[in-house]
Each structure stands twice: as structure tokens, then as C-alpha cells.
TIVEX-833986 format. One record per residue: residue in one letter; z negated, y, x negated of N, C-alpha, C in turn. Coordinates in pm, whole numbers, plus 32768, in hexadecimal, padded with zeros to 4 digits. Layout:
N
AZYXZYXZYX;...
END
This chain:
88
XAFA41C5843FDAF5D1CD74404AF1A1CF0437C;XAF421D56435FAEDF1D9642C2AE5D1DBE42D0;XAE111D90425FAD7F1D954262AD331E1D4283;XAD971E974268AD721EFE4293AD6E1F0C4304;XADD41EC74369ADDE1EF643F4AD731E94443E;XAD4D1E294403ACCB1DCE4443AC6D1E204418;XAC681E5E43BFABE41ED643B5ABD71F484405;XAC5E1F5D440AAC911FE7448EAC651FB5450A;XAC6F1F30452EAC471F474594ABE71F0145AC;XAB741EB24551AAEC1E944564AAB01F2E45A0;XAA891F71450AAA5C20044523AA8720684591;XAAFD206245DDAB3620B54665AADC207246D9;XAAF01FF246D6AAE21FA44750AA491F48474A;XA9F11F5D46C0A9921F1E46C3A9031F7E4683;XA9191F904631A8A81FD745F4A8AD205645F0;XA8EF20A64625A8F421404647A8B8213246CC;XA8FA20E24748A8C6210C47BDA82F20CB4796;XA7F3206A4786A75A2031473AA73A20954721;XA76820B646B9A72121444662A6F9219E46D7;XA74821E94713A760223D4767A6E2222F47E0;XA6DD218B4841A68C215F489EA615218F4842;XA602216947B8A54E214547B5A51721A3478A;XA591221A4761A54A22C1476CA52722F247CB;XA56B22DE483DA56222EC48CEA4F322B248F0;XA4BE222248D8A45A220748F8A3C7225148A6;XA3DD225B4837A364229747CDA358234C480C;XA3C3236C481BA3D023F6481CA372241748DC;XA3A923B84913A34223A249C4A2C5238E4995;XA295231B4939A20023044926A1B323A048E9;XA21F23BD4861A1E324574825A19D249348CA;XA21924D748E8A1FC25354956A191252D49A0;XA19E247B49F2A11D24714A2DA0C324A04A33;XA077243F49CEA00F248C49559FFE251C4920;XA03625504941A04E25E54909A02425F2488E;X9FBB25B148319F8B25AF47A89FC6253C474D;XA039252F471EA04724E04712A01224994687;XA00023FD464A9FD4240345EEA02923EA4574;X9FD423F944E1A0322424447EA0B123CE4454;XA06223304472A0CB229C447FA16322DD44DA;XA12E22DB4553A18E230C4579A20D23484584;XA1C123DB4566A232242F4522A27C243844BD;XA23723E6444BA28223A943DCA2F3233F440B;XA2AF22D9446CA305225F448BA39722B144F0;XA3A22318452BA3F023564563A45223CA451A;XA41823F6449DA45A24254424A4AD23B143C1;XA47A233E43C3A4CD22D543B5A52422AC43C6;XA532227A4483A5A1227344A0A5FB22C944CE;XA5D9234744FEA64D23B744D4A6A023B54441;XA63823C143CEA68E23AC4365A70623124372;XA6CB22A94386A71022784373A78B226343D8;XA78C225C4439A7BC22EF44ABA859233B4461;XA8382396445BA88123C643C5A8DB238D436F;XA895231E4340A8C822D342CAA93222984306;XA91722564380A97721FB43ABAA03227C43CE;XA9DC22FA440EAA47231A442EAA8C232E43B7;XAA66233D4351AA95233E42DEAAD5230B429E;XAAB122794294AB1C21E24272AB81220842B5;XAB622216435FABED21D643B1AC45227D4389;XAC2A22E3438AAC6F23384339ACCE232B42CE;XAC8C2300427DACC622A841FEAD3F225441E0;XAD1F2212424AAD65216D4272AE0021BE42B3;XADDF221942F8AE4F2268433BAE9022A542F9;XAE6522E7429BAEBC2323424AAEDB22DC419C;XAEED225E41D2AF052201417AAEB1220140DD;XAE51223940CFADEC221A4062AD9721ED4040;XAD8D218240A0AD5421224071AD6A20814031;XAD45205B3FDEADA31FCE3FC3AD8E1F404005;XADB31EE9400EADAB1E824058AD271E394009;XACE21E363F9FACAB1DEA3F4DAC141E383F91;XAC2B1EDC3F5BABA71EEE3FCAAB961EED4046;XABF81EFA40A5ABFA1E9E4129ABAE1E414136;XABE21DE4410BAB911D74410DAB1B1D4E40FF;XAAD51DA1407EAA7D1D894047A9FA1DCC40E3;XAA3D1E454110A9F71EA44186A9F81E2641DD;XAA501E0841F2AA6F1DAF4274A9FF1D3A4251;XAA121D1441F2A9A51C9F41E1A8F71CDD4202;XA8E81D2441F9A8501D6941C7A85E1D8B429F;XA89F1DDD42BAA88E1DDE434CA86D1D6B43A4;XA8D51CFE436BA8E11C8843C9A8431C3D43B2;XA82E1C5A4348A7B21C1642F6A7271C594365;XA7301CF04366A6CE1D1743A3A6BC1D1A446C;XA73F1D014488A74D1CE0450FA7201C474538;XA7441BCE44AEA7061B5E44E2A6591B8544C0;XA6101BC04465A58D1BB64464A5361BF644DD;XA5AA1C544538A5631C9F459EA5451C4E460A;XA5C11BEA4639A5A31BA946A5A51E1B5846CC;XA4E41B76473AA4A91B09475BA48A1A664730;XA43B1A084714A49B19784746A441194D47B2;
END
């Protein structure tokens, strides 16, 4: 499997739906609250952008412009930030 398509499908199957849940979750707390605060709404302008970004790579990756060298390099920095999220 090419490094692009282990990136294709980290970002499809891992950090888009993430992304996706913890807007869902930020975007329920906003509402709650009805005021929400400025952290917040910044931290939710965040991950929309990055949101975005990702659909963007896997865009990319699809229409073959991206190279295997930055693949990797993404792939490393993702995998990197999925082990610092976990729990231990």
C-alpha cells in the first residue's frame, strides 16, 4: 500500500470523523451555554479549519497530487498526534 493511501485512509476513517465528533461535541457545549466563550469559539474555528484541511489533503491524494515523500511526512505528524492524545 502507498503512503498516500495510508494517509487516505488515516484521515477518511480517523481524524475527519474525530474532527467531526469534537465539533459536535464543542458546537452542543457552545449552544448550551448560549454565550459562548472566546477560547471556545476560537478552539471550534480551529478545528473546522483544520476540518477543511484534511478534506483537502484527501482531495489531493485523489487526484494524484500529492507525493509520496509528503505523505509520509503528514502521516508521520498525524500518527505522532493520535499517539499524544491517548489516554495511558
Amino acid at each position: 500500500m502507498k503512503v498516500t493511501e495510508k494517509l487516505q485512509n488515516l484521515l477518511e476513517n480517523e481524524i475527519i470523523p474525530d474532527l467531526e465528533a469534537a465539533i459536535d461535541e464543542l458546537f452542543a457545549k457552545i449552544d448550551k451555554a448560549k454565550n459562548a466563550s472566546k477560547t471556545d469559539k476560537d478552539d471550534l474555528e480551529e478545528m473546522r479549519d483544520m476540518r477543511t484541511e484534511c478534506f483537502a489533503m484527501v482531495e489531493e491524494i485523489k487526484r494524484d497530487e500529492m507525493d509520496e515523500e509528503e505523505a509520509e511526512e503528514l502521516l508521520e505528524e498525524f500518527l505522532d498526534m493520535k499517539t499524544e492524545e491517548k489516554p495511558e
